[in-house]
N, CA, C and O of each residue as an XYZ file, in Angstrom:
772
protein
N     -24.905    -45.673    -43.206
C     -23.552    -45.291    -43.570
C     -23.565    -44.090    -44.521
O     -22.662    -43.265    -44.389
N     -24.610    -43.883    -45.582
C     -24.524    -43.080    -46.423
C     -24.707    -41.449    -45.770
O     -24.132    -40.414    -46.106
N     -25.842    -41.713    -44.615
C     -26.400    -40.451    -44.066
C     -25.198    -39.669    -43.200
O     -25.113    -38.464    -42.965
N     -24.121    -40.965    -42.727
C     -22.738    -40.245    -41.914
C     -22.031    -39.779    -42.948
O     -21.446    -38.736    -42.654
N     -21.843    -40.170    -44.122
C     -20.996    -39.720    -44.933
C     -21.338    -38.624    -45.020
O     -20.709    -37.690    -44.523
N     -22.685    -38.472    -45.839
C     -23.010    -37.225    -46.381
C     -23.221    -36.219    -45.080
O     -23.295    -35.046    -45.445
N     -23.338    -36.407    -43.634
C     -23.446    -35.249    -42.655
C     -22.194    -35.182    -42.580
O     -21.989    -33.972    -42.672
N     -21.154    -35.714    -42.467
C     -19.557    -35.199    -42.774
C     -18.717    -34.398    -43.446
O     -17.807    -33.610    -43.189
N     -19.696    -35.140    -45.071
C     -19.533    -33.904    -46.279
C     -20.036    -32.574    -45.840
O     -19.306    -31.604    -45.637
N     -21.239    -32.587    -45.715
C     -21.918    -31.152    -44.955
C     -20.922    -30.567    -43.854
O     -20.606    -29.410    -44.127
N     -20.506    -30.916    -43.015
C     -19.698    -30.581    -41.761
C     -18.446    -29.842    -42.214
O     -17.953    -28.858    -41.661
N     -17.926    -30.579    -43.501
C     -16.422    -30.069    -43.734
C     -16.951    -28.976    -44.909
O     -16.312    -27.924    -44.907
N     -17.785    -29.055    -45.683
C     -17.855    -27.928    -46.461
C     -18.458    -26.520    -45.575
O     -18.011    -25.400    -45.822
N     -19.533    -26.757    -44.516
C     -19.759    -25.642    -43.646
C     -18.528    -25.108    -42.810
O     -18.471    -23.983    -42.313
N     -17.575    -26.058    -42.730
C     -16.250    -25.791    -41.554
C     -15.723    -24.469    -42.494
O     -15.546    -23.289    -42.190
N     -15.544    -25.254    -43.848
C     -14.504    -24.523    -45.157
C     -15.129    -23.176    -44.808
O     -14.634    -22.336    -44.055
N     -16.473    -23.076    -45.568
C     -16.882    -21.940    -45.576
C     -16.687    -20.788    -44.448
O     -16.459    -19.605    -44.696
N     -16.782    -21.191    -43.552
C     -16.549    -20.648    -42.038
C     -15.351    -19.660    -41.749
O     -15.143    -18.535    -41.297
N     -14.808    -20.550    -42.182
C     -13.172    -20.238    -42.124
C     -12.789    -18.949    -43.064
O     -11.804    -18.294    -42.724
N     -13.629    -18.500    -44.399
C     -13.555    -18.168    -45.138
C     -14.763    -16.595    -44.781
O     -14.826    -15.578    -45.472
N     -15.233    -16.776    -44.037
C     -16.347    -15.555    -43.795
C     -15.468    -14.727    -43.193
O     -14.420    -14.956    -42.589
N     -16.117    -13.614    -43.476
C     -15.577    -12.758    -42.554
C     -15.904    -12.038    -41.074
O     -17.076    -11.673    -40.978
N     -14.977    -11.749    -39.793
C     -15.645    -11.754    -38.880
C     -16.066    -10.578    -38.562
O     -15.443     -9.523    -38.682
N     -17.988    -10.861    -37.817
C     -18.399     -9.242    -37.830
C     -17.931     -8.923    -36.660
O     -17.309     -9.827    -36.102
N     -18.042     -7.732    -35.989
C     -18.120     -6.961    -34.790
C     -16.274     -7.088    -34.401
O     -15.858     -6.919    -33.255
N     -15.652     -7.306    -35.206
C     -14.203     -7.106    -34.708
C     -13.701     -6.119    -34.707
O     -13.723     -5.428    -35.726
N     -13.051     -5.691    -33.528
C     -12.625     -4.506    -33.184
C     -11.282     -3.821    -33.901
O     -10.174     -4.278    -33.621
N     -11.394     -2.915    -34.660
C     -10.220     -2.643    -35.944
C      -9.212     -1.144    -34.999
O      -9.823     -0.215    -34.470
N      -7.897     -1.234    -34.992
C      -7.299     -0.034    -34.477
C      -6.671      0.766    -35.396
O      -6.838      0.528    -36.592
N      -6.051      1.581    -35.076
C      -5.410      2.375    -35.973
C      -3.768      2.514    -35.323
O      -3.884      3.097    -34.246
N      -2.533      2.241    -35.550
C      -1.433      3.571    -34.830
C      -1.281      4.696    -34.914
O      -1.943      5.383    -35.692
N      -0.400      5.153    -34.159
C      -0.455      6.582    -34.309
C       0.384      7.026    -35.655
O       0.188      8.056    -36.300
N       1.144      6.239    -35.867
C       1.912      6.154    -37.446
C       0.677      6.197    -39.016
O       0.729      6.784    -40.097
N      -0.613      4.976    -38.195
C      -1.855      5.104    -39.388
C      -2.443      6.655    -39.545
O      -2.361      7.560    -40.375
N      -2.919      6.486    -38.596
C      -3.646      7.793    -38.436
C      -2.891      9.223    -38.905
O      -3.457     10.191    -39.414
N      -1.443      9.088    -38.592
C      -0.862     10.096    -39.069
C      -0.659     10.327    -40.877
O      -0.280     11.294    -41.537
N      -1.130      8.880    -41.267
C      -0.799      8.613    -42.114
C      -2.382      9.357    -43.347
O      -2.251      9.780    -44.495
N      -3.627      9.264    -42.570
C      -4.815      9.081    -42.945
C      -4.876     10.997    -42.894
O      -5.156     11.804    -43.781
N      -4.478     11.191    -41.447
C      -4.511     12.622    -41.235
C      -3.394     13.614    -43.137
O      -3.806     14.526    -43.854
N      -2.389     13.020    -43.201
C      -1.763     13.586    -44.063
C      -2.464     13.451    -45.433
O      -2.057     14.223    -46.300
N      -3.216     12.799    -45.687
C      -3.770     11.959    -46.694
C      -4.684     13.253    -46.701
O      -4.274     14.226    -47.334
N      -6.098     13.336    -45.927
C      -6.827     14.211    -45.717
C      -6.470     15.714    -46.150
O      -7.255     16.367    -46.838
N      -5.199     16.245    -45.694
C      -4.898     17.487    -45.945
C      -3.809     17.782    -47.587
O      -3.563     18.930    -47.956
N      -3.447     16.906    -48.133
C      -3.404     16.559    -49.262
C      -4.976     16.718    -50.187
O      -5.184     17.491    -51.122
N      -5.965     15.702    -49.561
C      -6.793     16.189    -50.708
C      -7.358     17.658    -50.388
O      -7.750     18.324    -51.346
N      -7.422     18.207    -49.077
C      -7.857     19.304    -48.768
C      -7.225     20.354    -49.473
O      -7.886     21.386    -49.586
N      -5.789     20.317    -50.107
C      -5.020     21.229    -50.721
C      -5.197     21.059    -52.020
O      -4.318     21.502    -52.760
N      -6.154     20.507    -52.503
C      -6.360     20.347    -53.911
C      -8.117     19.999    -54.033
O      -8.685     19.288    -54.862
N      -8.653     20.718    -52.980
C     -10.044     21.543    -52.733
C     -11.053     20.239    -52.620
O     -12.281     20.325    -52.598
N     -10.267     18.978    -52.549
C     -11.475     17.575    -52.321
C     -12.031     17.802    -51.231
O     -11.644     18.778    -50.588
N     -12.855     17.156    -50.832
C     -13.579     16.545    -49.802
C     -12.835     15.385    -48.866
O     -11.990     14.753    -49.499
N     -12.983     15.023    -47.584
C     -12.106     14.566    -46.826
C     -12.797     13.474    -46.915
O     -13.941     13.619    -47.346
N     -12.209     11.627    -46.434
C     -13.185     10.456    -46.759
C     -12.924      9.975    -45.885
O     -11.786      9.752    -45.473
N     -13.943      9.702    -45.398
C     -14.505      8.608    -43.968
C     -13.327      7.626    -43.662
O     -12.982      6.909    -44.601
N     -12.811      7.526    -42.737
C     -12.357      6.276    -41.905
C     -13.269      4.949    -42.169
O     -14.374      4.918    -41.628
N     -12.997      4.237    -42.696
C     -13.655      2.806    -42.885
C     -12.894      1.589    -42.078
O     -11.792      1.148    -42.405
N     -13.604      1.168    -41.071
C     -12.944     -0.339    -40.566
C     -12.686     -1.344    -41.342
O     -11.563     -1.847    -41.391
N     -13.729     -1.777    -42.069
C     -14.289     -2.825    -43.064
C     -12.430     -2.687    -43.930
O     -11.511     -3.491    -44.079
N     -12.662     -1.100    -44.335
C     -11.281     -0.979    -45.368
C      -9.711     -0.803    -44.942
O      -8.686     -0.970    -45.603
N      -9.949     -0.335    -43.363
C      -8.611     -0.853    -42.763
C      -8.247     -2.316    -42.556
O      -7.138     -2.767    -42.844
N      -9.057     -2.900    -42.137
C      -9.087     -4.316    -41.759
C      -8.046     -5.111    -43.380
O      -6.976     -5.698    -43.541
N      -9.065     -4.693    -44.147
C      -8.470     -5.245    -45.474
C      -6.925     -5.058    -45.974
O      -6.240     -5.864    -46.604
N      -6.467     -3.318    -45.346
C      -5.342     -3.025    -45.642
C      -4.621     -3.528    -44.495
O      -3.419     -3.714    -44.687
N      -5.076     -3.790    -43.349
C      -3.874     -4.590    -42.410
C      -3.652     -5.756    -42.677
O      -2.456     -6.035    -42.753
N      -4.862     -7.131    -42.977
C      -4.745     -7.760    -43.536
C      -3.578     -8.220    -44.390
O      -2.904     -9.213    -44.116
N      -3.355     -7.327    -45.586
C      -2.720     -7.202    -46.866
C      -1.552     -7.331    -46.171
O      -0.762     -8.275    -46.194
N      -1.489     -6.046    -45.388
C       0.189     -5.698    -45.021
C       0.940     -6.630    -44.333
O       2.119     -6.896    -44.571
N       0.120     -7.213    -43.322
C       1.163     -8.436    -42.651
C       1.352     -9.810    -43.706
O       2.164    -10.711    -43.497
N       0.547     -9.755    -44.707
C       0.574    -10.798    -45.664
C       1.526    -10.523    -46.115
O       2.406    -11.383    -46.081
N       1.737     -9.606    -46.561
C       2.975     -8.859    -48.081
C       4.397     -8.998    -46.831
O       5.606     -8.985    -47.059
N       3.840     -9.095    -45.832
C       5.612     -8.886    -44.905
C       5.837    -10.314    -44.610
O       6.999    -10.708    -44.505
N       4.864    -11.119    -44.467
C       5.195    -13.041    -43.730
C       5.346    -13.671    -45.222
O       5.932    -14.738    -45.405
N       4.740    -12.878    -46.312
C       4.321    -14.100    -47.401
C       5.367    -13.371    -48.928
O       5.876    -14.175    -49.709
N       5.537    -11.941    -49.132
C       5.870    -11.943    -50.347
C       7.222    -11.113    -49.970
O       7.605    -10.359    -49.075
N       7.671    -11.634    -51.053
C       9.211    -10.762    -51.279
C       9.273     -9.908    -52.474
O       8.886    -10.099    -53.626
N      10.140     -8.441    -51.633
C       9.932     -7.821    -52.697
C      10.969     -7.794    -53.489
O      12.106     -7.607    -53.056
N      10.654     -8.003    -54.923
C      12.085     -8.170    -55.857
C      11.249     -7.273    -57.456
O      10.111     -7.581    -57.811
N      11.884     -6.464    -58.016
C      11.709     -5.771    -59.007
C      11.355     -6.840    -60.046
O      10.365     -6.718    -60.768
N      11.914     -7.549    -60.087
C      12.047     -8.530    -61.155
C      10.788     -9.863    -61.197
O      10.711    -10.774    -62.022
N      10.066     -9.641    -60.244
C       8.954    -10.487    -59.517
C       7.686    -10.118    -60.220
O       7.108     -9.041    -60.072
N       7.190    -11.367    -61.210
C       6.266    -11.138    -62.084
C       4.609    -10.823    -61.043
O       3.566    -10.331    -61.472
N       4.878    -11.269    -59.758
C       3.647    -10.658    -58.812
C       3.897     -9.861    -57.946
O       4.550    -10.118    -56.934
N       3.205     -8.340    -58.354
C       3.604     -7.414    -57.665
C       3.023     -7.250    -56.405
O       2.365     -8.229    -56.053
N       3.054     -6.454    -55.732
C       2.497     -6.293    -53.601
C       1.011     -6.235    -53.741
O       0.380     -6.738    -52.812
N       0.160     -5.578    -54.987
C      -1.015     -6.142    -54.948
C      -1.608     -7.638    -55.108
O      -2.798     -7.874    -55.319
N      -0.486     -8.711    -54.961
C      -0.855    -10.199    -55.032
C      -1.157    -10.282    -53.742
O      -1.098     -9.379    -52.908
N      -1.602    -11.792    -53.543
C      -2.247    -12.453    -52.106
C      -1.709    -13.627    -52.030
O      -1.728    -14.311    -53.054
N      -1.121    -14.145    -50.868
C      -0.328    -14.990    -51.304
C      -1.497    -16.498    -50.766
O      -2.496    -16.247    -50.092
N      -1.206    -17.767    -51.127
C      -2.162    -19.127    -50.540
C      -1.850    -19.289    -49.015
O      -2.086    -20.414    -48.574
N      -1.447    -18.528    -48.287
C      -1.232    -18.587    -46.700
C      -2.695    -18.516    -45.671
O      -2.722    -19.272    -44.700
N      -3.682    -17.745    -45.887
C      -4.588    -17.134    -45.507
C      -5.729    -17.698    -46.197
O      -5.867    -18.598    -47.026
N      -6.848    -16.542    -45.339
C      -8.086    -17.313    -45.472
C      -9.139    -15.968    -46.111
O     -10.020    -15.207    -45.711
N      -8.125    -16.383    -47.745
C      -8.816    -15.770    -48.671
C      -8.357    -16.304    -49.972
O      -7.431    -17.113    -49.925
N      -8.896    -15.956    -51.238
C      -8.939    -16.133    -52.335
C      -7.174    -15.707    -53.145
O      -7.004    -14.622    -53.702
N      -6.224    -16.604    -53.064
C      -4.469    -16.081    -53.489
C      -4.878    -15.893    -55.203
O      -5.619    -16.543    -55.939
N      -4.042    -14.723    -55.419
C      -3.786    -14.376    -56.670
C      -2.529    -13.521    -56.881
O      -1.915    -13.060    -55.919
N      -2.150    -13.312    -58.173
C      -0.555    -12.943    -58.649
C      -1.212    -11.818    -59.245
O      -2.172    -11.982    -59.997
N      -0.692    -10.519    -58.916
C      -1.697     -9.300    -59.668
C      -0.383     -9.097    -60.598
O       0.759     -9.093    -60.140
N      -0.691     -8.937    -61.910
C       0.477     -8.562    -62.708
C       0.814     -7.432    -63.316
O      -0.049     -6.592    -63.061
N       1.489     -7.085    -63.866
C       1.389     -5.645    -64.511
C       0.347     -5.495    -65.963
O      -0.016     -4.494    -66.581
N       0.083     -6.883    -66.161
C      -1.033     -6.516    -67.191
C      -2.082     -6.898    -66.590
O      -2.760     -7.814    -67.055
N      -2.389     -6.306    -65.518
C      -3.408     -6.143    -64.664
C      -4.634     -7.294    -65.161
O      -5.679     -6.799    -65.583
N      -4.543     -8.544    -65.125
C      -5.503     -9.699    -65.659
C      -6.023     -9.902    -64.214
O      -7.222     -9.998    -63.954
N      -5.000     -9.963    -63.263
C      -5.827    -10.345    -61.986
C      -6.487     -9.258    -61.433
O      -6.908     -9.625    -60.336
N      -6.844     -7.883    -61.686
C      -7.351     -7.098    -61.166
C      -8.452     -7.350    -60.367
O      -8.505     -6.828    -59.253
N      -9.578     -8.262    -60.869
C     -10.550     -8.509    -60.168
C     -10.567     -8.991    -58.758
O     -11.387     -8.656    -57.903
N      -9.260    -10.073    -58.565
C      -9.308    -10.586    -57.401
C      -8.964     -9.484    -56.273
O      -9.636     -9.213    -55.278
N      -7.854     -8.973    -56.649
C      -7.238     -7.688    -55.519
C      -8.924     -6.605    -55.317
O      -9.206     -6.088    -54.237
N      -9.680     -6.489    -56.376
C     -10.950     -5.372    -56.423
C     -12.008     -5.920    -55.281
O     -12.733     -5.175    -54.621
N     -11.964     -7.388    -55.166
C     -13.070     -8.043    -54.245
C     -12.386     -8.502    -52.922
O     -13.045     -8.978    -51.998
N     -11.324     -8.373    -52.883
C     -10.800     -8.554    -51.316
C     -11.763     -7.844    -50.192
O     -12.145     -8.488    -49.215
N     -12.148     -6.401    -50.408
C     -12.875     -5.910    -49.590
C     -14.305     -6.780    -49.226
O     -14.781     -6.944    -48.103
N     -14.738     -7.191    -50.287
C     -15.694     -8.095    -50.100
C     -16.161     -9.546    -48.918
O     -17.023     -9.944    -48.134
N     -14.587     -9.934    -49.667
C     -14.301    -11.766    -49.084
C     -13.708    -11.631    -47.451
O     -13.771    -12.494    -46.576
N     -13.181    -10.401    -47.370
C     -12.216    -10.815    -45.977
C     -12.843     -9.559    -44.785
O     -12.291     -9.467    -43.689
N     -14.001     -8.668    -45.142
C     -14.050     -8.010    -44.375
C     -15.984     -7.515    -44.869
O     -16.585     -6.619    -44.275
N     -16.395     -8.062    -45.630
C     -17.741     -8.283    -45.599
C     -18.633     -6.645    -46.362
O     -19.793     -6.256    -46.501
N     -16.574     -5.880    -46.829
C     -17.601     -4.518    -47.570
C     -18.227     -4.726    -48.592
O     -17.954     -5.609    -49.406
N     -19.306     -3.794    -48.684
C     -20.530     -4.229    -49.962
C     -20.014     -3.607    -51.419
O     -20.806     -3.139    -52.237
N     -19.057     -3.647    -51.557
C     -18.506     -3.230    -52.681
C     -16.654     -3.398    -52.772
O     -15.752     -3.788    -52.032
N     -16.826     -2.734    -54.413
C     -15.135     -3.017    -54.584
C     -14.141     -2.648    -53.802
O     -14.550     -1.667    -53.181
N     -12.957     -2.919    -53.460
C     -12.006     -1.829    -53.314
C     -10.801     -1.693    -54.116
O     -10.539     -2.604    -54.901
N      -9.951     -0.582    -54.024
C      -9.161     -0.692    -54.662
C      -7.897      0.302    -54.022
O      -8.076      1.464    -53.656
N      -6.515     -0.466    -53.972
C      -5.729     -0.396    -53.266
C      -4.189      0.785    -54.168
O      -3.926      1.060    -55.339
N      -3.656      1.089    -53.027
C      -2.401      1.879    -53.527
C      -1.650      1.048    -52.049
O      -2.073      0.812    -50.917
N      -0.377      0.789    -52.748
C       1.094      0.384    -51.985
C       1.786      0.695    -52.326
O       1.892      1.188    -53.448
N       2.967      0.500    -51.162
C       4.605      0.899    -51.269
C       5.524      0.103    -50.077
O       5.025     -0.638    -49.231
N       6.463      0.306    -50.151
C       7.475     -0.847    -49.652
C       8.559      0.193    -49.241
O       8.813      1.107    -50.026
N       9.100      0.115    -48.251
C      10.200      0.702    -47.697
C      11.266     -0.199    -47.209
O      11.018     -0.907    -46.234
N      12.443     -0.251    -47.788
C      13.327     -1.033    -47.131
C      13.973     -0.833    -45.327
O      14.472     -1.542    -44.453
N      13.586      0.515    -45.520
C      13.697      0.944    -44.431
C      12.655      1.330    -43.224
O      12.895      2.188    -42.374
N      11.486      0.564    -43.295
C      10.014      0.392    -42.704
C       9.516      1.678    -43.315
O      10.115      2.669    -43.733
N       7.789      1.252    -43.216
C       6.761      1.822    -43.696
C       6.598      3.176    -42.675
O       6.474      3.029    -41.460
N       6.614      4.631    -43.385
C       6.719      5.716    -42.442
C       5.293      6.325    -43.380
O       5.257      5.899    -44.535
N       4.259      7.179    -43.006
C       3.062      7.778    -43.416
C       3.881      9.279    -44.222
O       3.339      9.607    -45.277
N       4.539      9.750    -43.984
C       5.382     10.722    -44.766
C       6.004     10.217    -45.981
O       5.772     10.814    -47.032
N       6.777      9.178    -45.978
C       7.487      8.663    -47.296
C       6.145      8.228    -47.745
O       5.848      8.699    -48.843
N       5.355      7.552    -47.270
C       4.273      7.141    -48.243
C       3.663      7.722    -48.907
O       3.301      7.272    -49.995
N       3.331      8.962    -48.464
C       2.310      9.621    -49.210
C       3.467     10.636    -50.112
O       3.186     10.815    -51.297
N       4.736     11.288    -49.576
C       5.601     11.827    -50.629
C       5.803     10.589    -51.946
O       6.187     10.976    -53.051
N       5.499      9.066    -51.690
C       6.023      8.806    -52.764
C       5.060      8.329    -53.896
O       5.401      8.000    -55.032
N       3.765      8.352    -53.369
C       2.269      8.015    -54.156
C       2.096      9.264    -54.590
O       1.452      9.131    -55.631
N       2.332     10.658    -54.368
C       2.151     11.838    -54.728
C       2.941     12.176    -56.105
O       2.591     12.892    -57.043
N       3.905     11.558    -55.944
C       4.922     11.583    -57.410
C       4.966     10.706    -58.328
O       5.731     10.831    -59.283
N       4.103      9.614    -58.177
C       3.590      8.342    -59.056
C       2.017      8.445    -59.840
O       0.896      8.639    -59.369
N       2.444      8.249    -61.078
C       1.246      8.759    -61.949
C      -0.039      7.828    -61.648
O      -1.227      8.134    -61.750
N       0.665      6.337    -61.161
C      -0.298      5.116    -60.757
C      -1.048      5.420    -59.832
O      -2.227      5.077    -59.917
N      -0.518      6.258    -58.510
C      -0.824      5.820    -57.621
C      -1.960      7.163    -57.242
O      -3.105      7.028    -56.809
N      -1.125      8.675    -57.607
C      -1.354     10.144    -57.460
C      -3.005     10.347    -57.671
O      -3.698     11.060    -56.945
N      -3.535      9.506    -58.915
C      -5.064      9.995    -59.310
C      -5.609      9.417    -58.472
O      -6.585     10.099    -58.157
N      -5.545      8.054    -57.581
C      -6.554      7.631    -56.732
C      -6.677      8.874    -55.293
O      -7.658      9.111    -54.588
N      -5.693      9.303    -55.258
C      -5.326     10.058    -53.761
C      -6.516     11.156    -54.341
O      -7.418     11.537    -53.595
N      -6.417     11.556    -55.580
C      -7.091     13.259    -55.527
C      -8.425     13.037    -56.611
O      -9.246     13.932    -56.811
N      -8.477     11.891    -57.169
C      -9.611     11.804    -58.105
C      -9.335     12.526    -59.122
O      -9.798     13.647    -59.329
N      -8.334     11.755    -60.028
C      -7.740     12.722    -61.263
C      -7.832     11.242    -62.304
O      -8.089     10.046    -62.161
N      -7.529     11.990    -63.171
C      -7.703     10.667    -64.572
C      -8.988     10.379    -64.546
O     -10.082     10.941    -64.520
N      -8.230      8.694    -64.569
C      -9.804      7.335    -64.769
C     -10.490      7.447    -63.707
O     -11.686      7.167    -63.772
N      -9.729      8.028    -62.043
C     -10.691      8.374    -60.941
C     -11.058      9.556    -60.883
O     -10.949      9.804    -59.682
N     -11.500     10.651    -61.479
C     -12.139     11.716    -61.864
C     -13.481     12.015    -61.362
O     -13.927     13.039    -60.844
N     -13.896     11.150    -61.572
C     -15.771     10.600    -61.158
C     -16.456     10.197    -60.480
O     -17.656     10.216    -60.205
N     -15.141      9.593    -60.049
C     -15.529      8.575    -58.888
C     -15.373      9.720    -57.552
O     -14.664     10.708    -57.359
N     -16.433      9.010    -56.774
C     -16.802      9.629    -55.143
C     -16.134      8.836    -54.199
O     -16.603      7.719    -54.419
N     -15.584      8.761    -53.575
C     -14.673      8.082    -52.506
C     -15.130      8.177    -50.921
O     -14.471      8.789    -50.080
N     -16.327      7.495    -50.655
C     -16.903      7.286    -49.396
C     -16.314      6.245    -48.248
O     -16.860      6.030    -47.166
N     -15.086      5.650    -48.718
C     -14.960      5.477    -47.536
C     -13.187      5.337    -47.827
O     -12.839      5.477    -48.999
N     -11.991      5.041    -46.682
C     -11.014      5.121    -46.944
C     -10.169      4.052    -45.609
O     -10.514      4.342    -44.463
N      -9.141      2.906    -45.749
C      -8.515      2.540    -44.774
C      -7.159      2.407    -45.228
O      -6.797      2.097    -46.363
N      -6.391      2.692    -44.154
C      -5.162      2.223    -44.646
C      -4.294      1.868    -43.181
O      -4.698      2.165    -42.057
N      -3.142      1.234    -43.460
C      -2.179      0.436    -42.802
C      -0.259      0.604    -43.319
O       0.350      0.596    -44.388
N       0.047      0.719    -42.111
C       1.681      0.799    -42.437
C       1.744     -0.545    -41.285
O       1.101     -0.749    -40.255
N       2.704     -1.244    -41.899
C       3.055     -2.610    -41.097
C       4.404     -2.682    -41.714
O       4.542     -2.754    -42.935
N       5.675     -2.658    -40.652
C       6.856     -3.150    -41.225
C       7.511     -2.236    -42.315
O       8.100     -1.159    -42.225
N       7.273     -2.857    -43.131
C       7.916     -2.199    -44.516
C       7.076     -1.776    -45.876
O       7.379     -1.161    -46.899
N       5.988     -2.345    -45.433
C       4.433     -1.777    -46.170
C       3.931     -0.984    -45.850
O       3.925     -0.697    -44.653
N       3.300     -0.286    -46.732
C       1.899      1.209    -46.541
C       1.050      0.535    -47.834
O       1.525      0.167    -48.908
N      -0.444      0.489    -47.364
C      -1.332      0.471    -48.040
C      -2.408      1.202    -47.647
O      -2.683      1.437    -46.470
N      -3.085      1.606    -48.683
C      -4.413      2.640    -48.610
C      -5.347      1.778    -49.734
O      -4.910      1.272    -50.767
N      -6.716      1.747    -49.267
C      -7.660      0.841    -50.004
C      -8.915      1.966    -49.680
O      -9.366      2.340    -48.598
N      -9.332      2.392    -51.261
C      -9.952      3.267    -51.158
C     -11.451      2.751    -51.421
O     -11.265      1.837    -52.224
N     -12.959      2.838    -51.167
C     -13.964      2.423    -51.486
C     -15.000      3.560    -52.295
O     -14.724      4.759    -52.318
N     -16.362      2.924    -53.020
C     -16.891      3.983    -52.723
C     -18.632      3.356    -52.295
O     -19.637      3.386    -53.005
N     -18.489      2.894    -51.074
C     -19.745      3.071    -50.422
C     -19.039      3.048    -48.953
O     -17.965      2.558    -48.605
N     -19.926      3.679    -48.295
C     -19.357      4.334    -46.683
C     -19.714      3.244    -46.085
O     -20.632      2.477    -46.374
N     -18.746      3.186    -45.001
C     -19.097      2.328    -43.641
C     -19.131      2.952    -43.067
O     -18.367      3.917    -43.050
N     -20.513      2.627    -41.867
C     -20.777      3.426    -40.672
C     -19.492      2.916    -39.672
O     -19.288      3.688    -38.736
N     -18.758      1.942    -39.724
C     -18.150      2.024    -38.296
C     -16.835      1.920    -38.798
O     -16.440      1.074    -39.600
N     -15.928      3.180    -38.078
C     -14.952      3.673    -37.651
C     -13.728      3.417    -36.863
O     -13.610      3.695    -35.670
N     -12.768      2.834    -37.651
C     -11.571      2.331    -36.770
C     -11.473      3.375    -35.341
O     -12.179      4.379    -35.244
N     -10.639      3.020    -34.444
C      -9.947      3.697    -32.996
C      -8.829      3.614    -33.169
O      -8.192      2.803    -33.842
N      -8.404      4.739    -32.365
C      -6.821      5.008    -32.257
C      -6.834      3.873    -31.161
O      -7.678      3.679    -30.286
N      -5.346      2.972    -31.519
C      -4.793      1.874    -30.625
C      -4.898      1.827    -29.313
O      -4.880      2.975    -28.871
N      -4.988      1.119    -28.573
C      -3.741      1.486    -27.241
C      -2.654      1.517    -27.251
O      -2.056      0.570    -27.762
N      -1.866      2.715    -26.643
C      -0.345      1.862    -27.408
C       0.787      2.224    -25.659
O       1.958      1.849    -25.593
């Protein structure tokens, strides 16, 4: 009796874990709305003499992820002590409330990690459109935000930092960009659409 128990225990904690890995060899797309979105991104830093950053699957995956989360799971309200970098307990990852005194930072920094298997941090820029997520308003409106502006061009506290890899996602009424800095060799595709 003891040996069924305990191969049961084993069974449901390997199930848990399972559930919780992330899957390799999955095929990541882009729309033509992303891409337009990645393309504008690119010639932005090109106009301010950067270097252009890799397409990352690993880091789209993470930002599509996010985005259909933030559209099934969170509401956006000004007044909402967890802002669009939270995760909500729906999914099969680690939920946290990112706040403006940034205490949860860590959890939103290792998402890339837990849900898509990148070997390092990431770290994300969003926005919300009441009127759906367009790659033009997004990047006009991260361009005029002091939060959001230094990750795009490596200014401020990102100054130093090298930016090897880059994904992002418009879903609905979300745009997110999750920037890394170690490269992935494999490369989202434009959709079928």
């Amino acid at each position: 009796m003891k040996s069924i128990v305990m191969a049961l225990f084993l069974f449901l904690v390997l199930a848990a874990f399972d559930q919780r890995r992330p899957v390799a060899n999955e095929s990541i797309c882009l729309s033509q709305e992303e891409m337009k979105l990645y393309d504008l991104i690119m010639e932005y830093r090109k106009s301010k003499g950067l270097e252009p950053i890799p397409l990352s699957s690993k880091l789209t995956k993470v930002a599509q992820v996010h985005a259909r989360d933030l559209t099934d799971n969170y509401t956006f309200d000004p007044d909402n002590k967890c802002n669009p970098h939270s995760w909500s307990k729906k999914g099969k990852w680690t939920s946290c409330c990112y706040t403006s005194d940034h205490k949860q930072s860590q959890c939103m920094w290792d998402k890339p990690k837990e849900i898509a298997d990148y070997p390092s941090q990431g770290f994300e820029i969003a926005y919300w459109s009441s009127g759906g997520a367009t790659a033009q308003e997004g990047l006009a409106g991260w361009k005029v935000s002091s939060g959001h502006n230094p990750l795009l061009i490596n200014s401020g506290i990102w100054s130093k930092v090298k930016w090897k890899a880059i994904g992002v996602a418009l879903y609905k009424e979300y745009g997110l960009v999750w920037f890394g800095e170690v490269t992935d060799p494999e490369t989202p595709s434009l959709c079928n659409q």
